[in-house]
C-alpha positions in Angstrom: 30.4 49.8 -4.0 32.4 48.2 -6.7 31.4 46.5 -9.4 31.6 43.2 -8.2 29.3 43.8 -5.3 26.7 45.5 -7.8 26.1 41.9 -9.5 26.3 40.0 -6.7 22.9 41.6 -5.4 21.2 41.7 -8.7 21.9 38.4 -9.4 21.1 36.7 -6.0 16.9 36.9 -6.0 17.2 35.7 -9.6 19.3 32.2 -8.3 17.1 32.4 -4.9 14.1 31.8 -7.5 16.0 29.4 -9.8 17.0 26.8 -6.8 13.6 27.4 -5.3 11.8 26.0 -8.6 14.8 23.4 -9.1 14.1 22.2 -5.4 10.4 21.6 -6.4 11.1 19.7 -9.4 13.6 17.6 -7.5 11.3 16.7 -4.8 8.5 16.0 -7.4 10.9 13.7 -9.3 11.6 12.0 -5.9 7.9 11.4 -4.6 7.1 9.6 -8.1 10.4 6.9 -7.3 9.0 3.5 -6.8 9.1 2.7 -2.5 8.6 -0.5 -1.5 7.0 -0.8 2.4 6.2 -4.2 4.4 3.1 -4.8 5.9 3.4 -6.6 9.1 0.5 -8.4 10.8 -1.1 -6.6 13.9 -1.7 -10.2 15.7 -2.9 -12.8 14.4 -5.0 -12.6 11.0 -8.6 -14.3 11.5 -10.4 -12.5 7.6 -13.3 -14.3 8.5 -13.6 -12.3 11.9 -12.7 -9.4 10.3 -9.7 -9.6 12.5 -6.8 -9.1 10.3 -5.0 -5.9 10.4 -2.0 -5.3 8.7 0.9 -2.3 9.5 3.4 -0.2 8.4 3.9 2.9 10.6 0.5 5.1 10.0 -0.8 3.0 7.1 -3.1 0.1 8.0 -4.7 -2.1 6.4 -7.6 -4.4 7.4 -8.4 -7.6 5.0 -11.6 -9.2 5.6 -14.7 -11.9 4.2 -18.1 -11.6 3.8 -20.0 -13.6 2.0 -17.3 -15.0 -0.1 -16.1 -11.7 -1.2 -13.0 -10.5 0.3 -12.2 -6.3 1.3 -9.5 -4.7 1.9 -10.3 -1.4 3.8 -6.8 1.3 4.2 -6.1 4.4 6.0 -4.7 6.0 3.0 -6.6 5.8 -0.8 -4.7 3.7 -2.7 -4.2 3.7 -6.5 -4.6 -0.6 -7.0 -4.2 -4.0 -4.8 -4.1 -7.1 -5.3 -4.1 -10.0 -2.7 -2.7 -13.6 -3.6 -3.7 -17.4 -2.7 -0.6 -19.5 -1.8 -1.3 -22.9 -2.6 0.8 -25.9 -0.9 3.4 -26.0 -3.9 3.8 -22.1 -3.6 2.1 -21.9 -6.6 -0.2 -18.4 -6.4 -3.7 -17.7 -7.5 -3.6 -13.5 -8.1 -7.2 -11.7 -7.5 -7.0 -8.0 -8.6 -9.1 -6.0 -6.6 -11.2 -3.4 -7.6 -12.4 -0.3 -6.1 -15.5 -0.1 -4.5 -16.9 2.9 -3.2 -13.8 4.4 -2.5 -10.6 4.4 -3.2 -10.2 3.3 0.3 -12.8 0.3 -0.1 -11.3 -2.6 -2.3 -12.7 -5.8 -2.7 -13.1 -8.8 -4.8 -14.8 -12.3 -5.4 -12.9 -15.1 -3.9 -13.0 -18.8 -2.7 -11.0 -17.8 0.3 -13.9 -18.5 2.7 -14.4 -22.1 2.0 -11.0 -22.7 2.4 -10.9 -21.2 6.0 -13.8 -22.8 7.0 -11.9 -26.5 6.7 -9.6 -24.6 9.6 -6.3 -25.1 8.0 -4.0 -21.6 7.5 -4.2 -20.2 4.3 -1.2 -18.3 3.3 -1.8 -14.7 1.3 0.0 -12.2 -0.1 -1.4 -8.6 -0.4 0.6 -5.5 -2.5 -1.0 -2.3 -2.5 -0.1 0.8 -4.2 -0.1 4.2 -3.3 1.5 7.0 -5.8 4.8 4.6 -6.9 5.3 3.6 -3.1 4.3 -0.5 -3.0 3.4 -1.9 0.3 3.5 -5.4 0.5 2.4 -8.7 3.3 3.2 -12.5 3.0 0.4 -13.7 5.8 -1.2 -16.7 7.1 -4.8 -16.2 8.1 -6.8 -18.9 10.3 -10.5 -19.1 11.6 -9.6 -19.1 15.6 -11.7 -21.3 17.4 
């Protein structure tokens, strides 16, 4: 065996372990990139039924009312959301959510049910985020009659 062979095999397990750690770091340092995911309505949206589910392959999400304050229940915990009013001038009204019993549970105080009650669509936008990745809906939710 010559020489060169000899440090070949004592250096390989020491650069098997080097790109194995280096592989870890580098898929760490790409699961903590910002992603950015649409939600796409399941149907129609009716909140007040709580018949509005929103998609993006496994993770759904379902926004609904009760009693003026407005949930938004996921499949996966997230880390915050926060759903938005559209008024007519596409002006926005932002209501940060906050966790309720879970962090799969959010909900907040909102006017949304009187204005579905009138029967007009109201036009929301939701973004909820999971570790970086940002999923976000622009929906239009009516009370069917």
């Amino acid at each position: 065996m010559n020489k060169h062979t000899k440090l070949a095999i004592l250096i390989a397990p020491l650069l098997l372990v080097i790109g194995y750690i280096g592989s870890d770091y580098f898929i760490q340092y790409q699961s903590e990139q910002d992603k950015l995911f649409q939600l796409v309505p399941d149907g129609s949206c009716d909140i007040l039924a709580q018949n509005c589910v929103l998609k993006s392959g496994e993770f759904k999400v379902n926004v609904f009312d009760k009693d003026g304050v407005t949930t938004v229940n996921t499949t996966f915990p997230l880390d915050s959301a926060i759903l938005f009013m559209v008024e007519q001038d596409d002006k926005t009204i932002a209501y940060p959510l906050k966790m309720a019993d879970s962090p799969y549970y959010w909900n907040s105080s909102t006017p949304l049910r009187k204005r579905l009650i009138t029967g007009e669509k109201q036009k929301l936008r939701l973004i909820a985020t999971i570790k970086g990745g940002q999923y976000i809906s622009e929906f239009y939710s009516q009370v069917a009659n």
